[in-house]
C-alpha positions in Angstrom: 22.9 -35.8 -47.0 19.2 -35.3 -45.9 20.3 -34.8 -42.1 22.9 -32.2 -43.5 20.8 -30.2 -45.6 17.5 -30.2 -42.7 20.3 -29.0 -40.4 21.4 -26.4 -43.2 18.0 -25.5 -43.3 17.2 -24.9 -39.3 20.4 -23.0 -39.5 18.9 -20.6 -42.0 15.8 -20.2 -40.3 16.6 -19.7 -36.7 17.9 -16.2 -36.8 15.4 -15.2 -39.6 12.8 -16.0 -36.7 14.8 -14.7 -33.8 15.2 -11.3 -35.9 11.4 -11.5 -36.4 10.9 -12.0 -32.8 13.2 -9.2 -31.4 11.4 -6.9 -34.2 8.1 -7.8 -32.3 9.8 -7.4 -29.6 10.9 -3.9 -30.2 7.4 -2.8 -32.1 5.5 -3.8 -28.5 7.9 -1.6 -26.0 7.1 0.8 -29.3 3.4 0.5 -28.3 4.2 0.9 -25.1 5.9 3.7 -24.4 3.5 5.8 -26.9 1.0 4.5 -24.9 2.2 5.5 -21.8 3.2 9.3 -23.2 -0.4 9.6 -24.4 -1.8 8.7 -20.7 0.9 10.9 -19.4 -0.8 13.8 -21.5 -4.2 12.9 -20.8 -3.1 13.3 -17.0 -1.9 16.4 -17.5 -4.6 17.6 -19.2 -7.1 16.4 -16.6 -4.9 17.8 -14.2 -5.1 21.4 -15.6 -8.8 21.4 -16.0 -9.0 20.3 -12.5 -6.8 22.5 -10.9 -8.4 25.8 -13.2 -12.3 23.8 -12.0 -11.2 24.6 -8.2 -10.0 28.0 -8.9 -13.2 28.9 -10.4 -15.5 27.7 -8.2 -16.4 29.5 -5.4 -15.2 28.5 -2.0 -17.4 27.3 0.7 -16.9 26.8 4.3 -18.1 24.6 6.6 -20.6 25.7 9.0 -21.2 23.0 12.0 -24.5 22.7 13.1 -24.7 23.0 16.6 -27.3 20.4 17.1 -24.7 18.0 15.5 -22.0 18.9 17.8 -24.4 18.3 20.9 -25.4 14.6 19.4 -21.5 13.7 20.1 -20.7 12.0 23.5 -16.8 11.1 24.1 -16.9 8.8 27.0 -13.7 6.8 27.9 -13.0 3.4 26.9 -11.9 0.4 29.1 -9.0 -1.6 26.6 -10.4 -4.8 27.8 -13.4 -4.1 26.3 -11.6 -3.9 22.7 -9.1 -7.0 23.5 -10.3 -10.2 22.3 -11.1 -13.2 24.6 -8.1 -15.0 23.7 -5.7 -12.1 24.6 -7.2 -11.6 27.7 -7.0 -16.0 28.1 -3.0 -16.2 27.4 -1.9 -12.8 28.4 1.4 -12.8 30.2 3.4 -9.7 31.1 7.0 -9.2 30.1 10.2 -10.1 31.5 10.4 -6.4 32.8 7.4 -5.9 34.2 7.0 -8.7 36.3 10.5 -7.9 38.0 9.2 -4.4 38.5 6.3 -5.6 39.8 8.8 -8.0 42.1 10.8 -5.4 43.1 7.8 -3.4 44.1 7.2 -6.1 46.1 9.5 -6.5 47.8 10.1 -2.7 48.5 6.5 -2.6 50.3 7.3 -5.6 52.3 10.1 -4.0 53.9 8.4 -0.7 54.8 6.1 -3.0 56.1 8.2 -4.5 59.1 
């Protein structure tokens, strides 16, 4: 009788707490999505301002000074100089390249003789 009436009783009160659970449930993706429309907003709103701040503002241009420009050296780099030791330790040329190389090879030696 006991074990009948504690089941009756579980019975009862699982869906009374599921129901409470999907209600939370619901009430937090609620939350969320006025949440996420009011950051929307605000976005747009910032947004405007912004885009009415940049209209309004006088527009400047860039002027390069020519001592600036003259500071600036381009000078070629070697690309061992950027490889690191161990690339340059284990480096081994494809398939391809070393029967072009081959090839190349061979083509010299014959105009050779």
């Amino acid at each position: 009788m006991k074990t009948t009436l504690l089941t009756l009783v579980v019975v009862m009160m699982i869906p009374a707490i599921s129901s409470a659970k999907v209600e939370d449930f619901n009430a937090m993706i609620n939350e969320n999505s006025q949440a996420q429309s009011q950051l929307h907003n605000e976005l747009k709103e910032q947004m405007s301002e912004t885009r009415q701040a940049q209209q309004k503002a006088p527009r400047k241009e860039m002027i390069a000074d020519s001592d600036e420009v003259s500071n600036s050296v381009i000078s070629p780099t070697k690309k061992s100089m950027l490889t690191f030791q161990k690339e340059t330790v284990h480096y081994r040329p494809s398939e391809e390249k070393q029967m072009q190389r081959l090839a190349n090879e061979i083509k010299s030696a014959d105009r050779s003789f």
